[in-house]
C-alpha positions in Angstrom: -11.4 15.5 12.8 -7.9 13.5 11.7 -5.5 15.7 9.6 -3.9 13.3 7.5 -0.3 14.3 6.5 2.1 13.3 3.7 5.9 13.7 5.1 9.2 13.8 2.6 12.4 14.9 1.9 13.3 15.9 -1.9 16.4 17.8 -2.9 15.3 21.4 -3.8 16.6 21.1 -7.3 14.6 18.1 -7.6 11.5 19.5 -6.5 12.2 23.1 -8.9 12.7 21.0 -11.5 9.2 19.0 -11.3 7.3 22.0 -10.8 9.3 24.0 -13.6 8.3 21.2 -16.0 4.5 21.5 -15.3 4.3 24.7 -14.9 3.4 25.9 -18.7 0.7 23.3 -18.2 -0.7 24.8 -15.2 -0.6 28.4 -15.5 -2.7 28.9 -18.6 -5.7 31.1 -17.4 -8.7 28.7 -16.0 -12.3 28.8 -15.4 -11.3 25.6 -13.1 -9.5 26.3 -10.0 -7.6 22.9 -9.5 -6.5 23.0 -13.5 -3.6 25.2 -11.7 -2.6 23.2 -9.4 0.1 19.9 -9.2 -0.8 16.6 -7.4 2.0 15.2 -5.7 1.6 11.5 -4.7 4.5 9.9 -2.3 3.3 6.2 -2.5 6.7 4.2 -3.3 9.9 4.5 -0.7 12.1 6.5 -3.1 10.1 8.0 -5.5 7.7 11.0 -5.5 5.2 11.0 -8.5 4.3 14.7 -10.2 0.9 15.0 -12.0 -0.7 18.4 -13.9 -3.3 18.5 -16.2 -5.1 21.3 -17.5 -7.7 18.4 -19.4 -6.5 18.0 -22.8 -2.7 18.1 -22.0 -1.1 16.0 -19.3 2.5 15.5 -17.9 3.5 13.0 -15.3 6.7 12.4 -13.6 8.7 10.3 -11.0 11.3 12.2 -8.7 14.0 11.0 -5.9 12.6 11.5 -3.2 12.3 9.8 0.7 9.1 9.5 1.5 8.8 9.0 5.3 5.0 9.2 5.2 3.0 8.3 2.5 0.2 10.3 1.2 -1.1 12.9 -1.8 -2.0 16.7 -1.9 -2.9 19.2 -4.7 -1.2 22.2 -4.6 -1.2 25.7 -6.6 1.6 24.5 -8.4 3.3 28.9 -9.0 3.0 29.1 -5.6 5.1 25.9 -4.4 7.4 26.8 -7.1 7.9 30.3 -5.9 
């Protein structure tokens, strides 16, 4: 089996501030699991896209970032921010 992995380097205020702005999307109380978590997608050079939804509300964003290996992964989104 092949892990695939998804490498970058973000400022940490960068990063708290993504994940502080999805938050009050994400931590209203779900019957679906992955309504709490964030998808990070590193596709572009310098950029690292933020996604939440919690399926009637959505928020997406676009952060500095230097992606050295592109890639995707959903994340508890309270847990990466803690």
């Amino acid at each position: 089996m092949k892990l695939l992995t998804m490498k970058i380097r973000i400022a940490t205020v960068e990063l708290a501030q993504a994940l502080y702005r999805v938050l009050g999307i994400t931590e209203k109380r779900t019957t679906t699991p992955i309504f709490s978590h964030v998808l990070l997608k590193a596709q572009s050079p310098d950029r690292l896209s933020v996604y939440a939804t919690d399926s009637e509300i959505g928020m997406a964003g676009e952060y500095q970032a230097d992606v050295q290996l592109p890639g995707a992964v959903a994340i508890p989104a309270r847990q990466l921010y803690d």
